[in-house]
Structures are given as structure tokens and as C-alpha cells.
C-alpha positions in Angstrom: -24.5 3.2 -19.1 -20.7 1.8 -18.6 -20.2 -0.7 -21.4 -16.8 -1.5 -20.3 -16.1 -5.3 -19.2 -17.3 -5.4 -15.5 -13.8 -6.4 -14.6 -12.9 -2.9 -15.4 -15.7 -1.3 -13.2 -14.4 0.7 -10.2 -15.5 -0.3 -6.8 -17.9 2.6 -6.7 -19.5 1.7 -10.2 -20.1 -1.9 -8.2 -21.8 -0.7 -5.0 -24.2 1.9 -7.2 -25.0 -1.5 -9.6 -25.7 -3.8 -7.2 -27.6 -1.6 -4.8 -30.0 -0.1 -7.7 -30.2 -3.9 -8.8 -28.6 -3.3 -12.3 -26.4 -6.0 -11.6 -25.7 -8.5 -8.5 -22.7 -9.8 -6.3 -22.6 -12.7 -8.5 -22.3 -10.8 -11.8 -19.0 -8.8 -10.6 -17.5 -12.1 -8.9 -17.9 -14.0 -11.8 -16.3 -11.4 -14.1 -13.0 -10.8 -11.6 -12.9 -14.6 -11.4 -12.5 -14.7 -14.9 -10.1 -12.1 -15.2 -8.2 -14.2 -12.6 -8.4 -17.2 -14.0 -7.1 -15.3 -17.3 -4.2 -13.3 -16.5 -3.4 -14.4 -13.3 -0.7 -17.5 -14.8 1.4 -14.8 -16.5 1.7 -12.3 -13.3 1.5 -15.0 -10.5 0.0 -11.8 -8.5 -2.8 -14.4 -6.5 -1.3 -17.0 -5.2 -4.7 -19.0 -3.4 -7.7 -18.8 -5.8 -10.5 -19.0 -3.6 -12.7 -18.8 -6.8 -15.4 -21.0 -5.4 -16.2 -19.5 -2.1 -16.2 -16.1 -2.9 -19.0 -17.7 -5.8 -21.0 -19.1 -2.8 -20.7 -15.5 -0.6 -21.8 -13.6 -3.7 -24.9 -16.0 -4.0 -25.7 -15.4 -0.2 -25.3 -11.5 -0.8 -28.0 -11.7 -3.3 -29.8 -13.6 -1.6 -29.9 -11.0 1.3 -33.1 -8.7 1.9 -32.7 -5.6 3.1 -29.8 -2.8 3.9 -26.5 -3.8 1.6 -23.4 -3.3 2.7 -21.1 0.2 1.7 -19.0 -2.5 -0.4 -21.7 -5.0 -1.4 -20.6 -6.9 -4.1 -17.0 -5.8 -4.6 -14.9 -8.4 -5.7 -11.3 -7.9 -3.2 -7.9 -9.4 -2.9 -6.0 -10.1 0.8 -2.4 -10.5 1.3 -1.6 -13.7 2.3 0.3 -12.3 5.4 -2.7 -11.6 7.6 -5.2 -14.3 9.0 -8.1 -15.2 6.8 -10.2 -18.1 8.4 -9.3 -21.6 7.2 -6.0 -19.7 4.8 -2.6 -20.4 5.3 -1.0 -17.1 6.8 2.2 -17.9 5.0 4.3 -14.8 4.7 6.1 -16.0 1.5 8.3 -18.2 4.0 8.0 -22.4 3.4 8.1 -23.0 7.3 5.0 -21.3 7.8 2.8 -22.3 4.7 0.8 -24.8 7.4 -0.2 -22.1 9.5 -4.1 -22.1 9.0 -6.0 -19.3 10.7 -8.7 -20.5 12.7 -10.5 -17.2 12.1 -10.2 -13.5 10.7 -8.1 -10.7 11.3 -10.0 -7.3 11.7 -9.1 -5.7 8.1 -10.6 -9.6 6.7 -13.8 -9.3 9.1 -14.2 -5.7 8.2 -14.4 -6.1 4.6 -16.2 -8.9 4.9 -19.0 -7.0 6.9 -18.7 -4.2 4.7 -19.6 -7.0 1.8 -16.7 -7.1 0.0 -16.1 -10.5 -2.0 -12.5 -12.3 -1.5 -11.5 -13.8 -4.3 -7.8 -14.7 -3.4 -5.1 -14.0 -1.7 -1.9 -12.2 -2.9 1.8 -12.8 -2.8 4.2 -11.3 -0.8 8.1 -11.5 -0.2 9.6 -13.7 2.4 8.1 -12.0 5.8 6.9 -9.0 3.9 10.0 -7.5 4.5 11.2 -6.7 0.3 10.3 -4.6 -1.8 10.3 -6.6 -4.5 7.8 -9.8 -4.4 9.4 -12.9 -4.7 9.6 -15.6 -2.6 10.3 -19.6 -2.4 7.1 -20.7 -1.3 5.4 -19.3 -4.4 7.6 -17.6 -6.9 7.7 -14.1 -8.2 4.9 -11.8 -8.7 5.1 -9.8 -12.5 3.8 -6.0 -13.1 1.0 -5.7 -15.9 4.1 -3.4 -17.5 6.0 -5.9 -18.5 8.5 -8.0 -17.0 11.6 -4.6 -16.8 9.4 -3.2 -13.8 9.0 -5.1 -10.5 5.9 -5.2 -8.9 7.0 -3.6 -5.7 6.7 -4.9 -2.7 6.0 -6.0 0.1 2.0 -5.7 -1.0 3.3 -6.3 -4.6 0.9 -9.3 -5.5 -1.7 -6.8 -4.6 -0.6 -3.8 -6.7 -0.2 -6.1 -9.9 -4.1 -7.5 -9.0 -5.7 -4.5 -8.8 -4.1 -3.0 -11.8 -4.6 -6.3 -14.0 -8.4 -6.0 -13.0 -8.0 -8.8 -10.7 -10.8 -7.3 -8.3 -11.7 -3.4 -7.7 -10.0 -3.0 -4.3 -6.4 -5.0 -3.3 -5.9 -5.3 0.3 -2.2 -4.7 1.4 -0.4 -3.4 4.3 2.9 -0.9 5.1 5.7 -0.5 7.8 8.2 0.8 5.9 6.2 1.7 2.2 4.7 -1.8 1.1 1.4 -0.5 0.3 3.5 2.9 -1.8 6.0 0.5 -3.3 3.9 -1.9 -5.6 1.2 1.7 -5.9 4.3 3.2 -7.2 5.3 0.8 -9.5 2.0 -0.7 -10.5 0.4 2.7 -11.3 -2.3 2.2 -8.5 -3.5 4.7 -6.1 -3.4 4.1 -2.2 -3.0 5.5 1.1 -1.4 4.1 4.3 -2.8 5.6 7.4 -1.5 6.5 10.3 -1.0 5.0 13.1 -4.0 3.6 15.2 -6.7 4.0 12.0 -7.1 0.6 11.2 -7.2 -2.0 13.6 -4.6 -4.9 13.5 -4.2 -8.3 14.7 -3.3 -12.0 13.3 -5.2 -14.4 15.6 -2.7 -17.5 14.7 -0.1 -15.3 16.4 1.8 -16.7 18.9 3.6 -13.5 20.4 3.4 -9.8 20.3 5.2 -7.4 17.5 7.9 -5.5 18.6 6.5 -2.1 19.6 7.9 0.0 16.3 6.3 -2.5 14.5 2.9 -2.4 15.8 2.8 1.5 16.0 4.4 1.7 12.5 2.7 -1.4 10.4 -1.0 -0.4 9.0 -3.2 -2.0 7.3 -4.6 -0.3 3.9 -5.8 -0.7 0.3 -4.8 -0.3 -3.2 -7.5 0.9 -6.0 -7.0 2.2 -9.2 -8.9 5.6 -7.9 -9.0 8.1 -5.0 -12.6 8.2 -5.0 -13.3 4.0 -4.6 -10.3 4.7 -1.3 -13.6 7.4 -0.1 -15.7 4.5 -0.5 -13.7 1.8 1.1 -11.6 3.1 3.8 -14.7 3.2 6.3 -15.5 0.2 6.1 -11.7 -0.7 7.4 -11.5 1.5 9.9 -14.2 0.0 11.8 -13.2 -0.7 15.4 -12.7 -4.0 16.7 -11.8 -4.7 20.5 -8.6 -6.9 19.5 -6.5 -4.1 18.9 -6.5 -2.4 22.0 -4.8 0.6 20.7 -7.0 1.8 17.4 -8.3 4.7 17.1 -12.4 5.1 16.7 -12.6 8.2 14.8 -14.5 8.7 11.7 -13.1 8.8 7.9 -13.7 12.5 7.7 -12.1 14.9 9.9 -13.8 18.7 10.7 -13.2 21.0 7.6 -10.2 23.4 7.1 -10.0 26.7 6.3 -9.7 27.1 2.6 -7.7 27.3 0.4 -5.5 24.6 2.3 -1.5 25.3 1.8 0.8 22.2 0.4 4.0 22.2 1.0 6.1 20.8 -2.0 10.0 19.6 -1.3 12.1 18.4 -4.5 14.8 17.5 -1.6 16.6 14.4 -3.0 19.0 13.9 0.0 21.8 13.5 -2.5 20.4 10.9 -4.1 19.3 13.1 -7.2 16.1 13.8 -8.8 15.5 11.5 -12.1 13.8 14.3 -14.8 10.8 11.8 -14.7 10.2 11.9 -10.9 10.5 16.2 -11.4 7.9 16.2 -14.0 5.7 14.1 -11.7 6.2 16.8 -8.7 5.6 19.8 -11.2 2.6 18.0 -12.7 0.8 17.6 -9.4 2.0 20.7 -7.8 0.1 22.6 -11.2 -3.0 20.2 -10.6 -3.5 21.2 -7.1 -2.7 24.8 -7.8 -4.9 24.9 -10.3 -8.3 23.6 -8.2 -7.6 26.0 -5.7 -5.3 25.1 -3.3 -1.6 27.5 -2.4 1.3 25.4 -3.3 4.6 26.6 -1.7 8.1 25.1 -2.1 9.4 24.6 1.4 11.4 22.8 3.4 9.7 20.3 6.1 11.7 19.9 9.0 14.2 17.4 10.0 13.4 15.4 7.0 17.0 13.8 6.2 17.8 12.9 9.8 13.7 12.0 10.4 14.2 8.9 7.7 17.6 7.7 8.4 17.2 7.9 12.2 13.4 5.9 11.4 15.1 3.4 9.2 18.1 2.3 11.6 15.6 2.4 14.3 13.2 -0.2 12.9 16.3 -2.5 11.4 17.5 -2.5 15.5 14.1 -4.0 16.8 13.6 -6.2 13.3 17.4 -7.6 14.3 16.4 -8.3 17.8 13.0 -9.8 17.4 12.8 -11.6 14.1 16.4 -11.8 12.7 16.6 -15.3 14.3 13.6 -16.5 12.5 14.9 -14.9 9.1 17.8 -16.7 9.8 16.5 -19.7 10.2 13.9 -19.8 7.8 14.5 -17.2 5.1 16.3 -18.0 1.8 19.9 -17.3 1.1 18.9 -14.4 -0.8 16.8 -12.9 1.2 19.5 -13.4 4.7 22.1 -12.0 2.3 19.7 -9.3 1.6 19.9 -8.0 5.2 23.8 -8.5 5.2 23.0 -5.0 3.3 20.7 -3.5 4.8 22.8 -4.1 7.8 26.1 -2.2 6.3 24.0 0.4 4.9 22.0 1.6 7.8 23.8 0.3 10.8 21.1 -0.9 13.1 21.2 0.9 16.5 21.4 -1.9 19.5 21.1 -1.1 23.2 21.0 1.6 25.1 20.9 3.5 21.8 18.2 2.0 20.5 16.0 2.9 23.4 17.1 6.1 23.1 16.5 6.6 19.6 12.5 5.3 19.8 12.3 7.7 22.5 13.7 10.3 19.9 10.9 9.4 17.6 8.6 11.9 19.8 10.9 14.6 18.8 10.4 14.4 15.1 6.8 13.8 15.2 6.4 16.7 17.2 8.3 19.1 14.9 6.5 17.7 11.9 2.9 18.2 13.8 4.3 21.6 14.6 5.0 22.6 10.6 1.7 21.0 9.8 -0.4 23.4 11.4 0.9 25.6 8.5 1.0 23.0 5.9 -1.7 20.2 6.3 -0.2 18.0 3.5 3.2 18.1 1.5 4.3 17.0 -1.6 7.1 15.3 -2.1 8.9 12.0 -4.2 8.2 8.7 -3.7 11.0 7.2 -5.5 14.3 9.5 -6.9 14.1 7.8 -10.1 11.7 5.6 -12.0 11.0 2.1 -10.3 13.7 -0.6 -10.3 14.3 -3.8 -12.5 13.1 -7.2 -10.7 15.2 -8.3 -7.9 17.5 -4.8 -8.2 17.8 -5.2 -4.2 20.1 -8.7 -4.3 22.4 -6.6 -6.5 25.0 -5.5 -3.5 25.3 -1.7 -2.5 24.0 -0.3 -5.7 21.0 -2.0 -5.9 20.1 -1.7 -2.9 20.8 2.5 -3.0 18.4 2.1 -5.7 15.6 0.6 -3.9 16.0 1.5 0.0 18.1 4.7 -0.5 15.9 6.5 -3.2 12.8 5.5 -1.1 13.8 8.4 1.5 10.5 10.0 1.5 8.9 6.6 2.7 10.5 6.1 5.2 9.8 9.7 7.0 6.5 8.9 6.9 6.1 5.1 8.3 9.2 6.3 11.0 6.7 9.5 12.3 3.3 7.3 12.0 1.8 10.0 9.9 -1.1 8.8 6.7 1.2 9.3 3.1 -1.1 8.5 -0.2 0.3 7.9 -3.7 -0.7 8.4 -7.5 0.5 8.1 -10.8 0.6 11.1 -13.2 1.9 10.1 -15.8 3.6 7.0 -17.8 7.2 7.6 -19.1 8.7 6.5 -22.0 11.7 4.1 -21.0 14.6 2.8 -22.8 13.4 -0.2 -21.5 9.5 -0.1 -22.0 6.4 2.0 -20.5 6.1 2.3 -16.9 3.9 4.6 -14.2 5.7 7.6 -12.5 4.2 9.2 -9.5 4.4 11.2 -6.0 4.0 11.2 -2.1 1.7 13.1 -0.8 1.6 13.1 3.4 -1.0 14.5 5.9 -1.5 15.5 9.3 -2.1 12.9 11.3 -5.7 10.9 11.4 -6.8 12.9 8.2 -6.1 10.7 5.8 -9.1 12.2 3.8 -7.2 15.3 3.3 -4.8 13.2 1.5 -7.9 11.3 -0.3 -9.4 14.9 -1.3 -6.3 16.1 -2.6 -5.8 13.0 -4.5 -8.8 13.2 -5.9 -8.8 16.8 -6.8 -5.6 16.0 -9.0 -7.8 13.1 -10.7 -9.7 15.8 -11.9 -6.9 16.9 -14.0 -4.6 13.9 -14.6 -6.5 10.7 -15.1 -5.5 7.4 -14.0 -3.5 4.9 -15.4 -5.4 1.8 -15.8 -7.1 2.7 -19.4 -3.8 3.4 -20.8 -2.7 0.1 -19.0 -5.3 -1.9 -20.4 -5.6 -0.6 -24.0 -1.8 -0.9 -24.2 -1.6 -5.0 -23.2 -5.4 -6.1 -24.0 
């Protein structure tokens, strides 16, 4: 029997209650609205309560006879930058906070189907496009930590909800690491697919993404364990006909050949390695070495050129087809922001831009090649512990900090291929506690290979949430 606060139940406890009748919809709602309603004024992580409608679905889902749902009952989070019928679709930015979707985007109908429970809506930075969450429209989001950590962005109103026990699963999304950011720095566990896995699309749109953005931006989840991203990702992955370029394959891909090789790379790109983010590496590489699988450090290919190429590539089409409306409507901060990201990796424009998302085939294809040999590889997330709030306004340095050291993140959102993080550990810092953990990446559309292996580490180094909770309750 768990005796732990149903707040603190994972998404998998939930399901197994409600569908054996130990408990209902409306028990677990009520406890995550009360958790909400308790913590949420110190993090500012929700930012619409949506306390009593979720009350009203979880009395319906009670109500409901036969076959429940994969996620019946489980009390969720969405990201205020994706359509939720009757929400404002926001983005963090004033001039949009009157934009009310008229109905749901797929990831919102598919947990919804799936019988998840929304409970509110979380913050993100102005156009999701930080990662650190702050914005004018609603103000800063805070990491359970303690105020010396940001809590990542851009999905970092989800990473601080999940961990803070603000609902089991967090919705969030990535384009350049902005479900790994606030997973990173929260101490949550996620994975962002690849491209085409879960389908996409904001009906209050009124023109299409560029095309790096829709074949780079996913949709995803952050939990506080592997196994409740086994449960859940099915349910989002779940076609629907408005994204005309998803994918309908299943969760779980044809079995390999064991034992499956890992490739591990400490490569820091002369950023250098912090001791912490080593000890991370070491500690998982041991983990999975030690259930079975052949851990090897080498090199993937490309991988420097990969993420600088991806990132200059995506800053060209972001400066083309929303720098006016940043412009316009972003904040000082944020436009001076870009000045830097600008200086620091030049956007390519023209000719050379078409040339370079052309290019893109050409790493993808000499990563799919290297994958044959090694499925998944290991590798930082962050160089160095995660950065101080707002450590990206800080010129240069800061932003080397956040965008440079974040290397690894940007190979994977650049090729399209699924990349899941985990914590292993929580270091000691001069200026307080705070989660340090790795990348691990996957061939593309098996996402559950990245899911097993995270889980297979879990086996061995358990997560961070009891350590969080005992530390701050």
C-alpha cells in the first residue's frame, strides 16, 4: 500500500488506483489541486489554474462505465504555448494574451482522450524561445531548488510543476532543448522525440511555421520517472489528420540484438567538462554497464560541426520569419537577448541558408550510418551545472554558459533524432543543492530505446524527487 500523499504518486501508481477502484479521478485531482494551490505562489510554475474544470472532468471520469483510459485520472499540466480550447495561447508575450483557442491542439485532445486531467497551464519565456522562464505577461517561474538554479526553459513552468508535485505528468515541448532544459535543471526525466512522433498543430494559428521549425519543434512530456514516460507517450503519439506529416508508428519498435552497444563521448567542444557533469557520465555509463549493456567511449561523427551548423541554421529561418514580431512585441530584454545570439552564431541568410538545410541531410545520414553500430550514445547535456536565473541577459559570458555549453542539444533537435534526459545525482554547490544529469540520444523513431535505457539506469540510481521533497517539505 503507498502511504505517501497522493500528490507524490507517479502517473503509473494513478492509472493502477483508479482502474482497480482504490481510488478515483476525483481523489488525485483534488490532491494536485491542493498541492497547486500550496506551492504554486512561491514558484509561479502554473500560471492559469484551471482548478475547477479539471474538478468537473474528474467527476465525469468517475462517472464513466466501462473501458478507462491508459491515463485515467492523471492529474497533467499544458504549456500555455499550444491551443487548449477556450485558453489563451499566450506564448509569455502581452500582444498575444487575447488569443483564445477555439479548440485543441492534438497533444491537448490526446491526453485528454487518453483521460488525463488538466489542471493548469504553465509558463513559458516570451515565444518559447529562452531557456530561462521569465516573461512580462506573467513573471518568472522558480525551481523547487531554490531560487540560485533557473527553472530552464523554454518548458520551464512545466519542469518546476512536475517536480513540485504539481500533477504526475508536465506537458512541454522542444526545438532547440526546451523540454531537456527545465529536465535538466529541475531534476525531471523526459524525452523529446523525433521528428514526425507526435503530431503538432495550434488551431488559432494564422500561418504556417517555418519548415526547420516544424520538422524540428516536438511536442513531449516531463515526469519524474522513465517508466510513467512508458505509460504516457502512447497516448501522445496517437495520430491526428491535422498534421499531415506525423508519423503512425507504435511506441515500441522491433527488438535488437542484445546486449545493445552505447556509445559514450565526454567531447566538450572546448567548452570544458565541470567534475560534476563527468561524474554524471561515469555514473550512468557504470549503470548501464552494469544491467547488461557494452558501453564504449567513441567518437560520434560530425558532432561539433552537426550543432553549430544546426544552430545558425534555425537562428536564419527564426530571423526571417519571426524576428519582426520579436521585434515588435518582445521585451527589451528579450530583443537584446537575440542581439547575442546573433553575434555568437551568425545566422546564415540567402542562398546560404538554403544550402545549409539542404546540408542537414548530410549529417543525419552520417549519424543514421554510426547508429547502426551504436543505437543510443551518451553524452552531456550541459558542460557544467545549470546556470543562475536570467544568466542569458548577462552579455557573451552568460550566454556561453547557457547556449554554448548546451552543445549536445542542439545536435540532436538540428538532426531530428529522440534525445531523453535524467538526473543521477544532486551536487553539492557553493551556492545550494541542485540536480546533475546526461543526454542520452537514439536512433531515430525509437524513442523507447532511450525510455528502456533510462529506465534500466533507475534501477540503479533512483530519482530525485524524494530527496527533493524531504529536503524543502
Amino acid at each position: 500500500m503507498n502511504t505517501a500523499p497522493l500528490w507524490q504518486w507517479s502517473a503509473s501508481e494513478i492509472v493502477k488506483a483508479t482502474r482497480n477502484g482504490s481510488h478515483t479521478a476525483t481523489d488525485f485531482t483534488g490532491a494536485a489541486i491542493a498541492r497547486m494551490e500550496e506551492v504554486n505562489p512561491e514558484l509561479n510554475a502554473v500560471v492559469e489554474n484551471l482548478a475547477d474544470s479539471a474538478r468537473a472532468e474528474a467527476k465525469a471520469l468517475d462517472a464513466q462505465d466501462g473501458p478507462k483510459g491508459p491515463l485515467h485520472g492523471v492529474p497533467v499540466t499544458v504549456k500555455i504555448n499550444v491551443d487548449q480550447k477556450d485558453c489563451a495561447t499566450s506564448n509569455g508575450v502581452p500582444a498575444y494574451k487575447d488569443i483564445i483557442a477555439h479548440d485543441d491542439a492534438p497533444v491537448v485532445r490526446n491526453l485528454k482522450a487518453a483521460g488525463a486531467i488538466v489542471i493548469g497551464r504553465t509558463n513559458t519565456p516570451e515565444f518559447s524561445f529562452r531557456a530561462d522562464t521569465d516573461n512580462p505577461l506573467h513573471g518568472r517561474t522558480h525551481n523547487p531548488w531554490g531560487r540560485h538554479i533557473s527553472a530552464g526553459g523554454s518548458s520551464g513552468g512545466a519542469g518546476s510543476a512536475v517536480m513540485a508535485g504539481i500533477g504526475a505528468l508536465a506537458h512541454g515541448n522542444d526545438i532547440g532543448g526546451s523540454l531537456r532544459f527545465p529536465a535538466s535543471a529541475n531534476g525531471a526525466v523526459t524525452v523529446k522525440p523525433g521528428l514526425g512522433r507526435v503530431p503538432a498543430y495550434n488551431p488559432s494559428q494564422k500561418v504556417e511555421r517555418g519548415l526547420l521549425a516544424q520538422s524540428m519543434s516536438v511536442q513531449g512530456l516531463l515526469t519524474r520517472s522513465a517508466s510513467d514516460l512508458h505509460l504516457s507517450m502512447p497516448a501522445l503519439i496517437a495520430a491526428d489528420s491535422r498534421d499531415p506529416f506525423h508519423v503512425p508508428m507504435p511506441w515500441r519498435g522491433s527488438a535488437l540484438d542484445k546486449p545493445i552497444r552505447v556509445a559514450v563521448s565526454c567531447d566538450d567542444f572546448g567548452f570544458g567538462l565541470h567534475p560534476e557533469v563527468a561524474t554524471a557520465i561515469d555514473k550512468a555509463a557504470s549503470a548501464l554497464s552494469d544491467v547488461g549493456y557494452v558501453v564504449e567511449e567513441v567518437e560520434p561523427p560530425l558532432a561539433r560541426e552537426t550543432g553549430e551548423v544546426g544552430y545558425r541554421t534555425l537562428l536564419g529561418e527564426v530571423k526571417v520569419m519571426i524576428g519582426p514580431d520579436i521585434r515588435k512585441h518582445g521585451s527589451e530584454e528579450l530583443n537584446t537577448a537575440f542581439e547575442e545570439y546573433y553575434r555568437q552564431f551568425p545566422p546564415f541568410e540567402g542562398e546560404e541558408l538554403l544550402v545549409q538545410m539542404a546540408q542537414r541531410t548530410h549529417y543525419a545520414r552520417a549519424w543514421s550510418l554510426f547508429m547502426e553500430d551504436y543505437p543510443l550514445v551518451l553524452s552531456p547535456f550541459l558542460f557544467k551545472p545549470f546556470f543562475a536565473p536570467a544568466r542569458d541577459t548577462e552579455g557573451a559570458e552568460g550566454l556561453l554558459d547557457v547556449l554554448g555549453a548546451a552543445h549536445w542539444s542542439f545536435i540532436m533537435s538540428f538532426l531530428g533524432l529522440p534525445a531523453g534526459n535524467l538526473p543521477t545525482h544532486i551536487a553539492e554547490m557553493p551556492n545550494g543543492p541542485q540536480p546533475i544529469g546526461v543526454q542520452i540520444a537514439g536512433r531515430r523513431w525509437r524513442e523507447d530505446l532511450i525510455v528502456d535505457a533510462m529506465e534500466a539506469i533507475e534501477t540503479i540510481i533512483q530519482p530525485t524527487q524524494e530527496t527533493l521533497w524531504k529536503r524543502f517539505s
